[in-house]
Biopython code that builds the backbone (N, CA, C, O; Angstrom):
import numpy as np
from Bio.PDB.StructureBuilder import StructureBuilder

atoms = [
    (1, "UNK", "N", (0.853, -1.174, 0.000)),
    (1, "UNK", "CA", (0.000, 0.000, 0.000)),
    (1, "UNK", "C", (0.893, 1.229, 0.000)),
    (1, "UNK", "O", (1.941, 1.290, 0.643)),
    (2, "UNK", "N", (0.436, 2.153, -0.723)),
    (2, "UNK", "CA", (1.072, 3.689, -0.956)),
    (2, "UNK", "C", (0.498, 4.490, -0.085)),
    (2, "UNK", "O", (-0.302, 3.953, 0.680)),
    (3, "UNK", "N", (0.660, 5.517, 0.010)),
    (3, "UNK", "CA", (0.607, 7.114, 0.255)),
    (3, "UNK", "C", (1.135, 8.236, 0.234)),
    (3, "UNK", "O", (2.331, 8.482, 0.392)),
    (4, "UNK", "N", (0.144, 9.088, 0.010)),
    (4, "UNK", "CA", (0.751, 10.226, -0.831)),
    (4, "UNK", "C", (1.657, 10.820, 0.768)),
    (4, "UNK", "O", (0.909, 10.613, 1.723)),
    (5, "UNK", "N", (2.574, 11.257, 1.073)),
    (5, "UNK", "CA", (2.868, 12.146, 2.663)),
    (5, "UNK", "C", (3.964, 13.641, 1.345)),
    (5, "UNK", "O", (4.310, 13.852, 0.182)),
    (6, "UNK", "N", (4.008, 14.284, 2.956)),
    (6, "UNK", "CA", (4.343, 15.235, 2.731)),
    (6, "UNK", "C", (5.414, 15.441, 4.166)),
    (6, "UNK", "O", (5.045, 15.827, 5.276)),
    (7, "UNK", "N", (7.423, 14.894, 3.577)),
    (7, "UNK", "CA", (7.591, 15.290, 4.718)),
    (7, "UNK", "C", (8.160, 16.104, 5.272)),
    (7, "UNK", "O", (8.629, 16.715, 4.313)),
    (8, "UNK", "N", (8.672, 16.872, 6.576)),
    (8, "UNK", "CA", (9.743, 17.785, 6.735)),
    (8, "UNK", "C", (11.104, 17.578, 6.736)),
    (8, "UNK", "O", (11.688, 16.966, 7.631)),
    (9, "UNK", "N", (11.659, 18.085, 5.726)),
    (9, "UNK", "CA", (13.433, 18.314, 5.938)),
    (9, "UNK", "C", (13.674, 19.501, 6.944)),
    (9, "UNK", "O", (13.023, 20.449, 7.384)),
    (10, "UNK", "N", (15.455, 18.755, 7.145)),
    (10, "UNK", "CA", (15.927, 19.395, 7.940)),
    (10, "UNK", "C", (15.976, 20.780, 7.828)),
    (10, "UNK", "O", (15.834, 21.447, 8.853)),
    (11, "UNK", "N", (16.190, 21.434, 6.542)),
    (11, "UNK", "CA", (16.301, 22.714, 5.794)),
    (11, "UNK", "C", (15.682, 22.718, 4.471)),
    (11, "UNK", "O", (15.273, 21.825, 3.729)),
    (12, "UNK", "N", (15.742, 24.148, 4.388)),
    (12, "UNK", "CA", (15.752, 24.017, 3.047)),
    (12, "UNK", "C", (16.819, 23.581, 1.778)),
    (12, "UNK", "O", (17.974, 23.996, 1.688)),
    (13, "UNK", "N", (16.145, 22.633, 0.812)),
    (13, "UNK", "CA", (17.235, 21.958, 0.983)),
    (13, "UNK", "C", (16.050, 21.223, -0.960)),
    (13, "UNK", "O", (14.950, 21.128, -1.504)),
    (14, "UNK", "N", (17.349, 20.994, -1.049)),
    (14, "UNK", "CA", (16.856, 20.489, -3.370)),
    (14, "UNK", "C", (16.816, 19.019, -2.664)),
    (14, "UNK", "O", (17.772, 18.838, -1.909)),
    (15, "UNK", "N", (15.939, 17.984, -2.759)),
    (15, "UNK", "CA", (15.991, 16.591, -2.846)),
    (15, "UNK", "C", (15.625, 16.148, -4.103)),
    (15, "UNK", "O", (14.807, 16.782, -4.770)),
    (16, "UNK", "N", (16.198, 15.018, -4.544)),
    (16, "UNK", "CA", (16.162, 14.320, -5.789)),
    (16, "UNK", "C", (15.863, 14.867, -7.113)),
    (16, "UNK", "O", (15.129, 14.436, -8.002)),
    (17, "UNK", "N", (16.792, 16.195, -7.026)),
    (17, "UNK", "CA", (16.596, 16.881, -8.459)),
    (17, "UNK", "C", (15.499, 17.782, -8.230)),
    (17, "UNK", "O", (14.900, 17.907, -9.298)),
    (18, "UNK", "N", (14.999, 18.424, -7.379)),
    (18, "UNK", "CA", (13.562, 19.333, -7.173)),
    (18, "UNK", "C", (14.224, 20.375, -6.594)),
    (18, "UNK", "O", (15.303, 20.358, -6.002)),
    (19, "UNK", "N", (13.337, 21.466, -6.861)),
    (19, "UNK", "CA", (13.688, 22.773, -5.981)),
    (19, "UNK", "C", (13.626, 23.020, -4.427)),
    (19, "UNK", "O", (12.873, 22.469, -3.624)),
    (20, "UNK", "N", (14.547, 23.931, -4.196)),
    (20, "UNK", "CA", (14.515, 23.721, -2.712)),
    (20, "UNK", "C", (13.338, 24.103, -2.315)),
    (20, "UNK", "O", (12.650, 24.959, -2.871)),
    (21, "UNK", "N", (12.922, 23.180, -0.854)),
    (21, "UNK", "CA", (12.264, 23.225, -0.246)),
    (21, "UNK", "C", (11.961, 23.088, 1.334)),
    (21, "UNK", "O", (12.932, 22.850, 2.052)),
    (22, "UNK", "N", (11.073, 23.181, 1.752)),
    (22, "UNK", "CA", (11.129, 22.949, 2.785)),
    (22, "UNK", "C", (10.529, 21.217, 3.453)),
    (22, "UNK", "O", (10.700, 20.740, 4.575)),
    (23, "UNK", "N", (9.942, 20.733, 2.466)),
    (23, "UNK", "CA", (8.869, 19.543, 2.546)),
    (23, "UNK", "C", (9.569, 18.784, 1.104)),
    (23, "UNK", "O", (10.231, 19.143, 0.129)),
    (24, "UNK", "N", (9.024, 17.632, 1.598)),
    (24, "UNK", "CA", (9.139, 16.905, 0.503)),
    (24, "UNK", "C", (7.851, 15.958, 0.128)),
    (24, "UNK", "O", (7.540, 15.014, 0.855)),
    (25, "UNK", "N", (7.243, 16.235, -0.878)),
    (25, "UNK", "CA", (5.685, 15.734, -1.020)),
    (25, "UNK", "C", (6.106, 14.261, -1.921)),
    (25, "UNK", "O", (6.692, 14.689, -2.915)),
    (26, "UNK", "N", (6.062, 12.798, -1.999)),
    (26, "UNK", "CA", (6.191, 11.813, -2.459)),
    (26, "UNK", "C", (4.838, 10.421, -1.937)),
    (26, "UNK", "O", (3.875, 10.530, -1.179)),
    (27, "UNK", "N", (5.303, 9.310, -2.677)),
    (27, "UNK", "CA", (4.633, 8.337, -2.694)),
    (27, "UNK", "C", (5.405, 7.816, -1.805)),
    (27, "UNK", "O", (6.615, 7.981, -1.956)),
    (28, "UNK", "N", (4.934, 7.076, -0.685)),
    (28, "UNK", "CA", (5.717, 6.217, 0.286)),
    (28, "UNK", "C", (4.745, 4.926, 0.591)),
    (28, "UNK", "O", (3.515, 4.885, 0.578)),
    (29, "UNK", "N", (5.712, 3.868, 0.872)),
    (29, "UNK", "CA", (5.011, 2.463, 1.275)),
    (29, "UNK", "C", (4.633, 2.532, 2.343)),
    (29, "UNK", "O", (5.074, 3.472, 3.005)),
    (30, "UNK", "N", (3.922, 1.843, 2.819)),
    (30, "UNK", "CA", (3.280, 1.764, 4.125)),
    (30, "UNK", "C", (3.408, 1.222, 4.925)),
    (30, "UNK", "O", (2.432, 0.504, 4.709)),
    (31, "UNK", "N", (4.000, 0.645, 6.287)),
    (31, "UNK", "CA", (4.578, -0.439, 7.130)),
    (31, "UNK", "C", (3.276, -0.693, 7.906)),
    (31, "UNK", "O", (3.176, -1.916, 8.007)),
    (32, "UNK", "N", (2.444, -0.212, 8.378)),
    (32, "UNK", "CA", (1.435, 0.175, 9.520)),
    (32, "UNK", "C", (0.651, 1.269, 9.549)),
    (32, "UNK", "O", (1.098, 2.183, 8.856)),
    (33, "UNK", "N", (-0.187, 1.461, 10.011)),
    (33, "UNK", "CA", (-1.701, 2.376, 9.873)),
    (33, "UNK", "C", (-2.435, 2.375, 11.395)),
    (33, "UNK", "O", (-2.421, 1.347, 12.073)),
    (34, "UNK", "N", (-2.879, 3.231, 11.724)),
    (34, "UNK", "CA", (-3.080, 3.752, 12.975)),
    (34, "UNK", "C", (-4.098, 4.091, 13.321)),
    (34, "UNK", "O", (-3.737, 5.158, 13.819)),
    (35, "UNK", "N", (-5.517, 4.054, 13.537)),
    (35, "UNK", "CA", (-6.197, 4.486, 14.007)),
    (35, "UNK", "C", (-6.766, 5.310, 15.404)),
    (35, "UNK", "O", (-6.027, 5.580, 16.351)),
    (36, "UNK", "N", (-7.957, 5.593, 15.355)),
    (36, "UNK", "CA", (-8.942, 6.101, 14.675)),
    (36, "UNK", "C", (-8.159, 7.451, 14.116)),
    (36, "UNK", "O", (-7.044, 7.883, 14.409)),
    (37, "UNK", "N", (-9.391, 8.065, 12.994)),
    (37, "UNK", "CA", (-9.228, 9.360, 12.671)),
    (37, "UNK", "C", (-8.687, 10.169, 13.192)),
    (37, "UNK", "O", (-8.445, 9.577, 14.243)),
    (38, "UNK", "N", (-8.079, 11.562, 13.362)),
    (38, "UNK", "CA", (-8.100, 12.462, 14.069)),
    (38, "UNK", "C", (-8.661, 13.652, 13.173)),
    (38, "UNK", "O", (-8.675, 13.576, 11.944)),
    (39, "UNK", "N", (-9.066, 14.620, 13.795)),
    (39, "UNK", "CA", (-9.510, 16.399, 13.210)),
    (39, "UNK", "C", (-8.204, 17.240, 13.492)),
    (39, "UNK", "O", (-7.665, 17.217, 14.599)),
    (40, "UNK", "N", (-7.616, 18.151, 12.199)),
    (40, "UNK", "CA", (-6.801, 18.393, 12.313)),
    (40, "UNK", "C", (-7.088, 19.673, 13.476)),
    (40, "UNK", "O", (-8.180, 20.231, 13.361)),
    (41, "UNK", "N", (-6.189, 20.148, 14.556)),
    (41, "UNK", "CA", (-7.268, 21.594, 14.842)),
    (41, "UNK", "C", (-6.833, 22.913, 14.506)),
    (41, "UNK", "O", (-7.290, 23.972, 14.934)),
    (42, "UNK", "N", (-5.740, 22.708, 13.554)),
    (42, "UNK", "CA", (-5.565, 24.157, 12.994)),
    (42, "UNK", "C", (-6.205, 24.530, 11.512)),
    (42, "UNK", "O", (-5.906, 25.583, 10.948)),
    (43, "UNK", "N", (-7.295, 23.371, 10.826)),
    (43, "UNK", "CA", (-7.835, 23.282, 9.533)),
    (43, "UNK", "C", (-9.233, 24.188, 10.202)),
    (43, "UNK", "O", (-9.699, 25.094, 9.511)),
    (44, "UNK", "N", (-9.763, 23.921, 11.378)),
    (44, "UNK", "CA", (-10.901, 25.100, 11.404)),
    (44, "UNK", "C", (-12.162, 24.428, 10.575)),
    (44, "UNK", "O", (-12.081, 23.244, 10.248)),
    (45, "UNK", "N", (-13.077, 25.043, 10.315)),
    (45, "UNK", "CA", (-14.374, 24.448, 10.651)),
    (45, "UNK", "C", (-14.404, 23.367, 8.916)),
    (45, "UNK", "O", (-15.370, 22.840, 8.364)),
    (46, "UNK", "N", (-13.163, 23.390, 8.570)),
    (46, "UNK", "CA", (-13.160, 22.209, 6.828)),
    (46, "UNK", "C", (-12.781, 21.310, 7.476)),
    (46, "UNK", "O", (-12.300, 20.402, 6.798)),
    (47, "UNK", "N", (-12.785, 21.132, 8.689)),
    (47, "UNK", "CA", (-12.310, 19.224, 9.226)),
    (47, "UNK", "C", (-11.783, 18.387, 8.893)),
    (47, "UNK", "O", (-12.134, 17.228, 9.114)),
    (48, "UNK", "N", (-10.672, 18.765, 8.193)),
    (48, "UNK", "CA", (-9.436, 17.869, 7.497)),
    (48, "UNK", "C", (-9.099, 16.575, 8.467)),
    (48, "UNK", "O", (-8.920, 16.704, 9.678)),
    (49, "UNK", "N", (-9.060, 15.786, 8.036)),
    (49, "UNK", "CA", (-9.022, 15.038, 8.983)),
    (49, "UNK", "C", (-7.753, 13.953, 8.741)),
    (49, "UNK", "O", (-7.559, 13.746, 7.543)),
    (50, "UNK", "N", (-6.873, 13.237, 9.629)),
    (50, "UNK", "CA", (-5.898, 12.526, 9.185)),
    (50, "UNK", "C", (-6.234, 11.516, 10.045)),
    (50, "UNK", "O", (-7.166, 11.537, 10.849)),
    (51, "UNK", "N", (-4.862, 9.961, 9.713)),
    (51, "UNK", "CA", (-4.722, 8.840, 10.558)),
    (51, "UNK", "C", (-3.379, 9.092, 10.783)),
    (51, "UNK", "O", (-2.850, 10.055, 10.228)),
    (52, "UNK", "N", (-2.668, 8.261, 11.624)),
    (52, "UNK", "CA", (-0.985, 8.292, 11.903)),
    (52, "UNK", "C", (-0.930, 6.540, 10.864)),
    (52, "UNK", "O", (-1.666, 5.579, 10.642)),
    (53, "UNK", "N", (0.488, 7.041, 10.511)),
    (53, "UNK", "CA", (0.843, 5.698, 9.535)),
    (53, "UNK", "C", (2.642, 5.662, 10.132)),
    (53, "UNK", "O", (3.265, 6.449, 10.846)),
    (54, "UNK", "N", (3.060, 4.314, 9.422)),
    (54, "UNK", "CA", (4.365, 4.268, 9.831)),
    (54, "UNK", "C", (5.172, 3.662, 7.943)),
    (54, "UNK", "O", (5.054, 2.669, 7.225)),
    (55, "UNK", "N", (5.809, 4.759, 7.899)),
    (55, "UNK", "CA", (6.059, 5.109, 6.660)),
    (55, "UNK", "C", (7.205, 4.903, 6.717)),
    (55, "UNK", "O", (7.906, 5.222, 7.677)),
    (56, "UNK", "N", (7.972, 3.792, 4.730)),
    (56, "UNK", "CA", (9.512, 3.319, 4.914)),
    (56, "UNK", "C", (9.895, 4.848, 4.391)),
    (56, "UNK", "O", (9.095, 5.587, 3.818)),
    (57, "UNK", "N", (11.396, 5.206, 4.726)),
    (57, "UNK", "CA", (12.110, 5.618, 4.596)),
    (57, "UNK", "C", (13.423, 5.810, 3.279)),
    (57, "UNK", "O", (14.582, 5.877, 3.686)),
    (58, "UNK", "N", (13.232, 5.870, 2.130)),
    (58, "UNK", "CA", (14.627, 5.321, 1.371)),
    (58, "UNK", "C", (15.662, 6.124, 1.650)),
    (58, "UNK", "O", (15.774, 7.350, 1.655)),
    (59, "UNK", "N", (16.542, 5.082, 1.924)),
    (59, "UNK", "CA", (18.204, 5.602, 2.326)),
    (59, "UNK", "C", (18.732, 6.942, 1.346)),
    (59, "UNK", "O", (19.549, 7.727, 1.827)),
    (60, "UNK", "N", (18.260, 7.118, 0.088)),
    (60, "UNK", "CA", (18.606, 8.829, -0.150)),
    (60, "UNK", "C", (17.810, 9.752, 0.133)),
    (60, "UNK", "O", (17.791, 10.816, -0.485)),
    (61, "UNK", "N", (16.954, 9.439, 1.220)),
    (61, "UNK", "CA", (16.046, 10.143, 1.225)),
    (61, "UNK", "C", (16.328, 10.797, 3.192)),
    (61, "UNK", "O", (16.157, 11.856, 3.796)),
    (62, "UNK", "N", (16.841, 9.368, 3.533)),
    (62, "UNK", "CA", (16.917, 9.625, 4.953)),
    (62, "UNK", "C", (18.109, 10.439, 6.007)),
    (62, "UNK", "O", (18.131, 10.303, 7.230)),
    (63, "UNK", "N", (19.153, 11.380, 5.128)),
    (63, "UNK", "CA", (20.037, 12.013, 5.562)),
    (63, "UNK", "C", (19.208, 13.293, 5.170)),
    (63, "UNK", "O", (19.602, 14.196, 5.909)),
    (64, "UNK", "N", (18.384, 13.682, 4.457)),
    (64, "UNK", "CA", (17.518, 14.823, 4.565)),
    (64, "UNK", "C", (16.199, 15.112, 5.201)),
    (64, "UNK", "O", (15.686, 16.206, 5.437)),
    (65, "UNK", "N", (15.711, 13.790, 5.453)),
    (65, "UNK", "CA", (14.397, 13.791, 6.263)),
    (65, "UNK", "C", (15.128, 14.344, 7.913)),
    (65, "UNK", "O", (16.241, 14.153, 8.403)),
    (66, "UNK", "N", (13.760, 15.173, 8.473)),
    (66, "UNK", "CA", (13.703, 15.437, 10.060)),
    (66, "UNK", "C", (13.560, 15.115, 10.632)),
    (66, "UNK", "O", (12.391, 15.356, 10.930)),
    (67, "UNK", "N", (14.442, 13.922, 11.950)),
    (67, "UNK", "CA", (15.124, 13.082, 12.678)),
    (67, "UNK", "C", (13.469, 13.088, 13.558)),
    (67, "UNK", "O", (13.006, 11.964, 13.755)),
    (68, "UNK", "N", (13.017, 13.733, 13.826)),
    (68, "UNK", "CA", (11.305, 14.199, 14.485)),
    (68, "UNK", "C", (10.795, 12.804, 13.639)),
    (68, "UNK", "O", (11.086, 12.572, 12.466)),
    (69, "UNK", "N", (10.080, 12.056, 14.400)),
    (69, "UNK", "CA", (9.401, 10.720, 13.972)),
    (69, "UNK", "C", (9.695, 9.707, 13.721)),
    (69, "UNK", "O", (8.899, 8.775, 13.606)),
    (70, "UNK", "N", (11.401, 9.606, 13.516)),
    (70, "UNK", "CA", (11.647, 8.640, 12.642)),
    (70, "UNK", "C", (11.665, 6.977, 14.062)),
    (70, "UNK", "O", (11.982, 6.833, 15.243)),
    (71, "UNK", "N", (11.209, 6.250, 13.131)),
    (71, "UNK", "CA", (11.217, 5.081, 14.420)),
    (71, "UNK", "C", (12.562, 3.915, 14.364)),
    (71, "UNK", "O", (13.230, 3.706, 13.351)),
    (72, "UNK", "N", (12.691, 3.485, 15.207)),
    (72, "UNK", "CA", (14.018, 2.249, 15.744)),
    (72, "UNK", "C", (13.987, 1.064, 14.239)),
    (72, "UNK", "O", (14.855, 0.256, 13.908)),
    (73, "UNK", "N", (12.475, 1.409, 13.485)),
    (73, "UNK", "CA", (12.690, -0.277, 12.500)),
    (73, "UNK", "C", (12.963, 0.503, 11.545)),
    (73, "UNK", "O", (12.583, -0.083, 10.531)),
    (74, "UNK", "N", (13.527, 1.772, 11.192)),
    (74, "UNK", "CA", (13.362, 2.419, 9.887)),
    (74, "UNK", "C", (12.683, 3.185, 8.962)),
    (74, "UNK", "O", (12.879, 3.663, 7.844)),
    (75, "UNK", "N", (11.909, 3.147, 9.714)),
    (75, "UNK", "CA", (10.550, 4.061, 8.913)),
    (75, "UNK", "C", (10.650, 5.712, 9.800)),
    (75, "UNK", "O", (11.557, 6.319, 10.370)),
    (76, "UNK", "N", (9.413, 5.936, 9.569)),
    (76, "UNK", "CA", (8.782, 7.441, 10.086)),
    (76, "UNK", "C", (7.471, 7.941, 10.602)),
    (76, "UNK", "O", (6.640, 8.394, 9.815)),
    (77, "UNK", "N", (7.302, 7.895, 11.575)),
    (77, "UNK", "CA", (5.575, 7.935, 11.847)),
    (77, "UNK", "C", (5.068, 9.419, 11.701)),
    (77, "UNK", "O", (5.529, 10.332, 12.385)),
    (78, "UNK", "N", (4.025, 9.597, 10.700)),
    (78, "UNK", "CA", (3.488, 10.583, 9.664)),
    (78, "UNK", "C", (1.999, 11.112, 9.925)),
    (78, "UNK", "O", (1.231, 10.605, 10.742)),
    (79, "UNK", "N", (1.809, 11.834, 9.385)),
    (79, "UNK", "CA", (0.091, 12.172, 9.431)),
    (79, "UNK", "C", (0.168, 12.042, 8.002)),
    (79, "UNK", "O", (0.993, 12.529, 7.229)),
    (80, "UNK", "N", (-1.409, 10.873, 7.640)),
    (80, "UNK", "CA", (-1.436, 11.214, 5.976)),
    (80, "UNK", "C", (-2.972, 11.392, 6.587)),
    (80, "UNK", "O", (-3.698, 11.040, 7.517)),
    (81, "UNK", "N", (-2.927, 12.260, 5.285)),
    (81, "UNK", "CA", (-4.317, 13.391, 4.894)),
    (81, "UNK", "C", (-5.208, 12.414, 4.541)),
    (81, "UNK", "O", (-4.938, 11.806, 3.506)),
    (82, "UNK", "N", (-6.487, 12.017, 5.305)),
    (82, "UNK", "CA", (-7.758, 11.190, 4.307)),
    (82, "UNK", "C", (-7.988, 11.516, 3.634)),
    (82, "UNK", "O", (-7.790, 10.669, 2.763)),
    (83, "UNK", "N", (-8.675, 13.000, 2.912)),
    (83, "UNK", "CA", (-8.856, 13.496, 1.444)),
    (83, "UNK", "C", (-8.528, 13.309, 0.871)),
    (83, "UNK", "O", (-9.160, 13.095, -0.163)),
    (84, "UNK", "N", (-6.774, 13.153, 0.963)),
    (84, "UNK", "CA", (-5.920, 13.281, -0.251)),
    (84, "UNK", "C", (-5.718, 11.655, -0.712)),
    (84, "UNK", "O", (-5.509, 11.290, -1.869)),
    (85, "UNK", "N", (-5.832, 10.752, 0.500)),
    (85, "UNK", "CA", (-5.667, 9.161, 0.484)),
    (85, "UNK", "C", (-6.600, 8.499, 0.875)),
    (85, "UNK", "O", (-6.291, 7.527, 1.564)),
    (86, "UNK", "N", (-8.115, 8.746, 0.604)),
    (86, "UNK", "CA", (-9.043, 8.539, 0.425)),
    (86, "UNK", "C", (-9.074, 6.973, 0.036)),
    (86, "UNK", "O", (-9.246, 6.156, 0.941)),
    (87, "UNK", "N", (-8.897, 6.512, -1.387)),
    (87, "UNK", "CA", (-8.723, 5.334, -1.791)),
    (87, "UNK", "C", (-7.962, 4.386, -1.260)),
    (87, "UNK", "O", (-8.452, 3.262, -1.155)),
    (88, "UNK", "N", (-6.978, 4.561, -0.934)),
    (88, "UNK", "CA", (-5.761, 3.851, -0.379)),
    (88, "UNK", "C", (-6.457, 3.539, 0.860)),
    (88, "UNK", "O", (-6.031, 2.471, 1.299)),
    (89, "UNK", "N", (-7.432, 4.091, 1.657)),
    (89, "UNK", "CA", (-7.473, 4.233, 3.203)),
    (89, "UNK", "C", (-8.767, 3.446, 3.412)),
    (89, "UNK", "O", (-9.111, 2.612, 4.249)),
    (90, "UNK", "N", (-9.364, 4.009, 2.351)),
    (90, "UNK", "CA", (-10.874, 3.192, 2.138)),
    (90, "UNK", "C", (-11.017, 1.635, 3.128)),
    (90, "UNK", "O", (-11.761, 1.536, 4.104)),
    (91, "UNK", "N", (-10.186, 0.598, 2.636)),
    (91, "UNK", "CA", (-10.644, -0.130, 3.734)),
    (91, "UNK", "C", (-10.562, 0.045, 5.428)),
    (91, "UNK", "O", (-11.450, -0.168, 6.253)),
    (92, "UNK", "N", (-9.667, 0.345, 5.563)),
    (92, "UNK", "CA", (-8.815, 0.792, 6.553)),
    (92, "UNK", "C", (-10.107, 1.245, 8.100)),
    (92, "UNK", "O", (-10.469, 0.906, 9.226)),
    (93, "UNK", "N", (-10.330, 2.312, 6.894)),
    (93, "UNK", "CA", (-11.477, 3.707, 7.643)),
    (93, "UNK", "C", (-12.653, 2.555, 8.029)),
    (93, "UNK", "O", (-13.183, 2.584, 9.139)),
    (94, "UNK", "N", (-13.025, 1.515, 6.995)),
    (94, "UNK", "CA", (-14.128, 1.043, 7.054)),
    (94, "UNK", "C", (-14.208, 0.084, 8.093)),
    (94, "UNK", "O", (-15.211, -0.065, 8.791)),
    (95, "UNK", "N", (-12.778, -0.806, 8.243)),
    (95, "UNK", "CA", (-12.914, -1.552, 9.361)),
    (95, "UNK", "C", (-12.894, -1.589, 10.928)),
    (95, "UNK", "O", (-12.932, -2.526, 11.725)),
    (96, "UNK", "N", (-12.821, -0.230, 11.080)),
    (96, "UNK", "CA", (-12.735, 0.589, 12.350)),
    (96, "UNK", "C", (-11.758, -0.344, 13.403)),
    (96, "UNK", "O", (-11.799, -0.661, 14.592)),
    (97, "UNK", "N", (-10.976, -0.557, 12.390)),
    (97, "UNK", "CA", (-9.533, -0.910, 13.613)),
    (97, "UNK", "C", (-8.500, -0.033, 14.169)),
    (97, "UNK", "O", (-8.460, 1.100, 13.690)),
    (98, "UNK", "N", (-7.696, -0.318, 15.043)),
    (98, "UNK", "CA", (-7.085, 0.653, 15.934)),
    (98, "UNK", "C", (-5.752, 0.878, 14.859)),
    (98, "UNK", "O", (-5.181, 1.924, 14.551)),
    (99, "UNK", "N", (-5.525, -0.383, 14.466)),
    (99, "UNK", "CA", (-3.624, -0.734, 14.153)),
    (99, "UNK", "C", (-3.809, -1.690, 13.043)),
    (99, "UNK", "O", (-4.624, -2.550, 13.378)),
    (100, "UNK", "N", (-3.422, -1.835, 12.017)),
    (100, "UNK", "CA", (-2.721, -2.471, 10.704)),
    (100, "UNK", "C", (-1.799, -2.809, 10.218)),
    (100, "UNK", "O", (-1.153, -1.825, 9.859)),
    (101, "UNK", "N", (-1.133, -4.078, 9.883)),
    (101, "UNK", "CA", (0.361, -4.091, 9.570)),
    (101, "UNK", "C", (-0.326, -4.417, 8.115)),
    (101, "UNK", "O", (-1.202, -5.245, 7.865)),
    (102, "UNK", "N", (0.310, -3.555, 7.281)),
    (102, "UNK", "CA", (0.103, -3.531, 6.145)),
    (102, "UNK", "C", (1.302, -3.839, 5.088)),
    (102, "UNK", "O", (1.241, -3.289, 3.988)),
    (103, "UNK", "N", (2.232, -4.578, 5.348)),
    (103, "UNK", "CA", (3.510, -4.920, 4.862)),
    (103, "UNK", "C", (3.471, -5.209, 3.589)),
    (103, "UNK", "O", (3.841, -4.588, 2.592)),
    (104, "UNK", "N", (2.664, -6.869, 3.841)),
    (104, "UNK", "CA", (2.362, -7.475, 2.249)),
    (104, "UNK", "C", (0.944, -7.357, 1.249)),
    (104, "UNK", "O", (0.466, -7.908, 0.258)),
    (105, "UNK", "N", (0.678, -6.439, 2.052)),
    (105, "UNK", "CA", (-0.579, -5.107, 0.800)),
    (105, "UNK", "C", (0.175, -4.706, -0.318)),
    (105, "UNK", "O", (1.328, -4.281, -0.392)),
    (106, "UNK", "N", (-0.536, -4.881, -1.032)),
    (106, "UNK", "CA", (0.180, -4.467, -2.573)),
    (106, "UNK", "C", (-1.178, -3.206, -2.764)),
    (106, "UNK", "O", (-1.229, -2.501, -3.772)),
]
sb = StructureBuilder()
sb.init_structure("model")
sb.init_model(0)
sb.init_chain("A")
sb.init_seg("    ")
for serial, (resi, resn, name, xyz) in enumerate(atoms, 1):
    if name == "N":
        sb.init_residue(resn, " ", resi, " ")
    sb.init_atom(name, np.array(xyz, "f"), 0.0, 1.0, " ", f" {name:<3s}", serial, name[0])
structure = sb.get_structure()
C-alpha cells in the first residue's frame, strides 16, 4: 500500500533533483496504519481530517528527512491526509480498527 505524505526536511534543501524546499511531497510504502481518525485543529471548521501511519524511509532520502518521527525499525511515523488518500485508506477507515500491519498489501 502507498501514500501520498508530505515530509519535513531538515532545511531548506533540493531533494532528488527538485527545488529547494522545505517539505518533501512523495509516494511512500506503508509499514502500519493507525487508528482512529483524528480532526486536524488548525484546519478550522473544513475538518481535514488525518490517521498516523508508519512510513519506509529510502536511504537517499533519509540524511535529509527530520530526525522528528523517525522510528528504531526504519521508517517514520506521519500524518497522511484522508482526502488526499481517500482510496488507499478506504478499507482501513471502514474496518474501524485501531492498528494495521500492512507490509504485504500491494
Amino acid at each position: 500500500m502507498q501514500v501520498f505524505v508530505s515530509l519535513p526536511l531538515k532545511s531548506v534543501r533540493s531533494v532528488r533533483g527538485r527545488a529547494p524546499a522545505s517539505h518533501h511531497g512523495d509516494w511512500f510504502k506503508v509499514i502500519r496504519l493507525f487508528g482512529p481518525p483524528h480532526a486536524s485543529p488548525d484546519r478550522g471548521a473544513r475538518g481535514r481530517r488525518y490517521v498516523w501511519a508508519e512510513i519506509e524511509i529510502a536511504d537517499d532520502l533519509r540524511a535529509h528527512v527530520s530526525v522528528a518521527g523517525l522510528e528504531a525499525t526504519g521508517g517514520a511515523r506521519v500524518q497522511v491526509w484522508i482526502h488526499r488518500n481517500r482510496k488507499a485508506l478506504a478499507a482501513f477507515l471502514a474496518s474501524d480498527d485501531l492498528e494495521w500491519d500492512v507490509r504485504g498489501v500491494a
